[in-house]
N, C-alpha and C positions, 0 to 999 in steps of 0.2 A: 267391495268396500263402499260403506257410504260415510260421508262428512258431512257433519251439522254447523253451523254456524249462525248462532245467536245474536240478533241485538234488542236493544229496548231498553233494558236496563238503567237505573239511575234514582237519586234521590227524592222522593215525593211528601208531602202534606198530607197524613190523615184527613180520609173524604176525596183523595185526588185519583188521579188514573193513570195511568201508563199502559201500553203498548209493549208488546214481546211480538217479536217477531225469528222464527228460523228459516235456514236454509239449504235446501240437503240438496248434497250433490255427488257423483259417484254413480254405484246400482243400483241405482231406485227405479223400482220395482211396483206395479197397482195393487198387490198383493199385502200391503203394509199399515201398519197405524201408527199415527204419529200423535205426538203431545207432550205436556209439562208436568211437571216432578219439581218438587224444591225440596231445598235441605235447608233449615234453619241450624246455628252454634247449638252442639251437647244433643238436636235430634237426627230422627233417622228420617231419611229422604220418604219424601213424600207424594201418592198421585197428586195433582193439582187438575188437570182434564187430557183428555185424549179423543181422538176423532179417527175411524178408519177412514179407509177408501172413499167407502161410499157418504162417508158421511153421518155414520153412527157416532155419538157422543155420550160422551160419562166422565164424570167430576169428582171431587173430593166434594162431602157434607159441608167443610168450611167455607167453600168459597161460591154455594149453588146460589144464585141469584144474583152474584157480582161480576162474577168471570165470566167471558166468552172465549170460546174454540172457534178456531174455525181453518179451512186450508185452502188450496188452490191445487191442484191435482196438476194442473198446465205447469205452473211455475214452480213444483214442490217444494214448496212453502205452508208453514203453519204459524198461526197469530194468536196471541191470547190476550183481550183485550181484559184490562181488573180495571173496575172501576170500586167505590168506594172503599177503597183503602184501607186497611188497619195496621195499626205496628204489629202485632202478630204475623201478619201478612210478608214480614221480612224474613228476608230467605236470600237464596243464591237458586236460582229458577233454572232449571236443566232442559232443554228439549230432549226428544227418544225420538229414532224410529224404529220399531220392531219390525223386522221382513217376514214373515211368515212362512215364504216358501224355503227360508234359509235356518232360517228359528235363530237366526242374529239379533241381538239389539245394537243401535248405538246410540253414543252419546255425545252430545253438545260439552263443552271447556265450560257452561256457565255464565251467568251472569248476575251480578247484584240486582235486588230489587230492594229499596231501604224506605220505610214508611216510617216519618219523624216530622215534630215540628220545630 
C-alpha cells in the first residue's frame, strides 16, 4: 500500500502562486508515475500534470505554461508549482501515484486550492 499526503493548498489572488506539495509513503516502488488531478463543484476530475520516474512529463492544455511538475525520487515526493492563477483554476487538487508493476493507483484526501479576490 502507499499513502499520499498533500499540502499547499489555500486561498490566493488571481495572478498569484502557490505551491502543492505530496508525500508518499508505503510501497513505493521506481516503477511509478506521480502527479495532480483536480476536481472542480458539478465537474469531473481532471489531469492537471504528471511526471514518471524518470522524469517524463505531461499536463493538461489548461494549465501548459503556468504549472510546473516536478519530484524528488530520494524523498518521494512531488510539487506542482501554479503560478498565474485564475479562478477557473479552483478546484480541490488530488495527488496519484500509479505503480505500474501493481497496476494500483492511489490517492491523496485532497486539498483546496481557491483563486479569488
Amino acid at each position: 500500500q502507499v499513502q499520499l499526503v498533500e499540502s499547499g493548498g489555500g486561498l490566493v489572488q488571481p495572478g498569484g502562486s502557490l505551491r502543492l506539495s505530496c508525500a508518499a509513503s508505503g510501497s513505493v516502488f521506481s516503477s511509478n508515475r506521480m502527479g495532480w488531478y483536480r476536481q472542480a463543484p458539478g465537474k469531473q476530475r481532471e489531469l492537471v500534470a504528471r511526471i514518471t520516474y524518470g522524469g517524463i512529463t505531461n499536463s493538461g492544455d489548461s494549465v501548459k505554461g503556468r504549472f510546473t511538475i516536478s519530484r524528488d525520487n530520494a524523498k518521494n515526493t512531488v510539487s506542482l508549482q501554479m503560478n498565474s492563477l485564475k479562478p477557473e483554476d479552483t478546484a480541490v487538487y488530488y495527488c496519484n501515484l500509479e505503480d505500474y508493476s501493481t497496476g494500483q493507483s492511489f490517492w491523496g484526501q485532497g486539498t483546496q486550492v481557491t483563486v479569488s479576490s
